[in-house]
C-alpha positions in Angstrom: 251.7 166.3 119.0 249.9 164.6 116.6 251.2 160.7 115.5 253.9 160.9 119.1 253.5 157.9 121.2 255.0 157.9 124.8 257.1 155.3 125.6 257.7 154.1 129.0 260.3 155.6 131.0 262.7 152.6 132.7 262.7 152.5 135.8 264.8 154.8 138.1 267.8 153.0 139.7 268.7 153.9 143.1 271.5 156.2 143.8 274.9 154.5 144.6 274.0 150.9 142.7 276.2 149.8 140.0 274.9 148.5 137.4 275.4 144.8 136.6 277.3 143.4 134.0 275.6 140.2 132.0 278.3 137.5 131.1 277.5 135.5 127.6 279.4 132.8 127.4 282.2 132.4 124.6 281.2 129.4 122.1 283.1 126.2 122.9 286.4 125.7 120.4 286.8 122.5 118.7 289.8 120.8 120.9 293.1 120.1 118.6 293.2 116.7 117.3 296.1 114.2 119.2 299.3 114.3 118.0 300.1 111.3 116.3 303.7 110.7 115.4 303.8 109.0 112.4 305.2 105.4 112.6 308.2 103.9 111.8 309.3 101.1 110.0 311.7 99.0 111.1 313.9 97.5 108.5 314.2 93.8 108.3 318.1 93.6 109.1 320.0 92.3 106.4 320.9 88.3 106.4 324.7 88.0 107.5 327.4 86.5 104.9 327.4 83.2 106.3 323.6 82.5 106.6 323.9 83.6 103.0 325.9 81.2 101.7 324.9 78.0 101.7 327.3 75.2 103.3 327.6 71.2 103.3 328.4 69.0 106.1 330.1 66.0 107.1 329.7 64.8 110.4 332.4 63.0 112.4 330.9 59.7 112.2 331.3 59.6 107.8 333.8 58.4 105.7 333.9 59.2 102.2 336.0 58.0 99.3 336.1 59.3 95.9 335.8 62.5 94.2 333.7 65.7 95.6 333.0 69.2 93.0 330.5 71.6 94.3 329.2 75.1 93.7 329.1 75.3 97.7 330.8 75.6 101.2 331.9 72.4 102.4 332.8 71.8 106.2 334.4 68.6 106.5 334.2 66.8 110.4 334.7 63.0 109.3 337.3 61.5 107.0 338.2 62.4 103.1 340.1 60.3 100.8 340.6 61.3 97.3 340.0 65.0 95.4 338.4 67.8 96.6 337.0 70.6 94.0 335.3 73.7 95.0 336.0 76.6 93.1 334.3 79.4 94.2 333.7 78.4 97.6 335.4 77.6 101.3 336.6 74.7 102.4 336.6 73.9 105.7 338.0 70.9 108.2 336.7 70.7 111.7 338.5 69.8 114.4 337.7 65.8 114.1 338.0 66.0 110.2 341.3 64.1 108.6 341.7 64.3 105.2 343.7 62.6 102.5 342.9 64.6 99.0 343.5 67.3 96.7 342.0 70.5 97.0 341.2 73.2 95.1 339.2 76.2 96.5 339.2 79.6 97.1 339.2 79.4 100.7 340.7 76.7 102.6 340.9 76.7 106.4 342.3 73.8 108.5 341.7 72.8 111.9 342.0 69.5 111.9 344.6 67.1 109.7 345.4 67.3 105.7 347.6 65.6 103.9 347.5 66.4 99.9 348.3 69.3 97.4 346.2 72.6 98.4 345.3 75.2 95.3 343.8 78.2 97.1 342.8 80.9 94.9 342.4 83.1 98.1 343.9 82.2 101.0 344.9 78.9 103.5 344.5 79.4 106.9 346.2 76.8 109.0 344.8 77.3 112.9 346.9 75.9 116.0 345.0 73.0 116.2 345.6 72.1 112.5 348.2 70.0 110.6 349.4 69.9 107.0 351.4 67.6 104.8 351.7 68.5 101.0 353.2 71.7 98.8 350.5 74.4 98.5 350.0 76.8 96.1 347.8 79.9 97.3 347.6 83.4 97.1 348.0 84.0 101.1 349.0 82.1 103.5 348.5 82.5 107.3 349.7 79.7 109.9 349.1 80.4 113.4 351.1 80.0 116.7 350.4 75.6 117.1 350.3 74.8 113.8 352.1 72.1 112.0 353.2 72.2 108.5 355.1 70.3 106.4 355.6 70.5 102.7 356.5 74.0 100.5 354.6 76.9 99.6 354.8 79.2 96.2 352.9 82.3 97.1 351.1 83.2 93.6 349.3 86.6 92.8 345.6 87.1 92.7 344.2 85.8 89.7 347.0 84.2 88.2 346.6 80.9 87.0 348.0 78.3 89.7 350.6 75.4 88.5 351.6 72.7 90.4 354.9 73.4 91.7 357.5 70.8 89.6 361.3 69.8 90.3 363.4 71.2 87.7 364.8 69.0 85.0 368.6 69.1 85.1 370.1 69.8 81.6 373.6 69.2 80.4 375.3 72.8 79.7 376.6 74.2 76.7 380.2 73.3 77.2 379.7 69.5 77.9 377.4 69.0 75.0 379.9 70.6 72.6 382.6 68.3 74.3 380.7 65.6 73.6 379.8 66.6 69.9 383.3 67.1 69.3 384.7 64.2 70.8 387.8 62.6 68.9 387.9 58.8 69.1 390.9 57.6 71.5 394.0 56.8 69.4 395.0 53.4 69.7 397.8 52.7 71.9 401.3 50.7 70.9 401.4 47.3 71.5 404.0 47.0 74.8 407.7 46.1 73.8 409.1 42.9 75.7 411.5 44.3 78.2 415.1 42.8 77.2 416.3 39.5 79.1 418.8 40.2 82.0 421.7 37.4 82.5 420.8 34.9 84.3 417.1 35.7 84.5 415.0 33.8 81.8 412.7 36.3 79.7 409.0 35.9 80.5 407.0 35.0 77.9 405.1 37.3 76.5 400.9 37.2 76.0 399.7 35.6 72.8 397.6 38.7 72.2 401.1 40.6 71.8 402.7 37.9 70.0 400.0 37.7 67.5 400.3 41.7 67.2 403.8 41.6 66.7 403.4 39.0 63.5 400.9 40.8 62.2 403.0 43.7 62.1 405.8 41.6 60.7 403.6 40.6 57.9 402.3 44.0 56.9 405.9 44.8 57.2 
């Protein structure tokens, strides 16, 4: 017919062949990105109590006389006469240290000698090496197995102000002061009466203080 074109037949396959499949590759996926876990910061671990505070030292080899106040810990290896005055802080004395003072701290820990009144607004720790003369006055006390103490304690609460401990004044009582209030002067005693002579004994004579008591009461007589 008019306007038709013929298009060409394909070509006849031969009996008994399969046809053939045609493979198209899949597009390539984008690969995951690596896990990365995320990373962790270490905190700076926290400075310990005693690399906080600061503390003072005296070595073995010093001597020190006088008077010592501080706002610090004080560890005390040499030899201390005179007062010692921390008040918020520690005290401590080494092994070597001997010391001949007041103190006053909060803490006070002795491991080697100290001979002086102790305030401790905390506590005084006396180790078995250490050895203390003197009265303290502390809120706790703790001596260990060793030690060597000699002196009195008064055990004081927390936060209570801290007196030094003071022998009692004895006072007269009531009944001997009104004894002596209402003393009555001592009534004069009689003049002693010669004893008569016996016969053939002369009478002694008597003392002139008599004699001159018994005129005068002749006279008044």
């Amino acid at each position: 017919m008019w306007g038709r074109r013929d298009e060409p037949e394909p070509p006849a396959r031969p009996s008994g062949e399969t046809p053939r499949e045609t493979w198209t590759p899949e597009p390539a996926r984008p690969e995951p990105a690596p896990f990365r876990a995320p990373a962790v910061v270490q905190p700076e671990p926290a400075p310990s109590v005693a690399a906080a505070r600061a503390e003072s030292r005296l070595g073995k080899s010093i001597v020190f006389k006088g008077e010592i106040h501080g706002g610090e810990d004080l560890y005390v290896d040499g030899e201390v006469h005179g007062k010692i005055h921390l008040k918020e802080n520690r005290l401590t004395v080494g092994p070597n240290g001997k010391v001949h003072a007041d103190v006053s701290a909060r803490f006070i820990t002795i491991q080697g000698f100290l001979k002086g009144d102790l305030k401790a607004q905390e506590k005084v720790d006396i180790r078995k090496t250490g050895s203390v003369e003197g009265q303290l006055v502390t809120a706790g006390i703790m001596i260990e197995e060793g030690a060597v103490f000699r002196g009195s304690i008064d055990i004081v609460k927390p936060g209570e102000p801290q007196k030094s401990a003071q022998p009692a004044q004895a006072r007269p009582s009531a009944k001997a002061a009104d004894g002596h209030a209402g003393a009555k002067p001592a009534e004069p005693q009689a003049a002693a009466k010669p004893e008569p002579a016996k016969p053939g004994i002369p009478p002694k004579a008597a003392p002139a203080s008599e004699v001159h008591a018994e005129v005068s009461a002749a006279k008044s007589g």
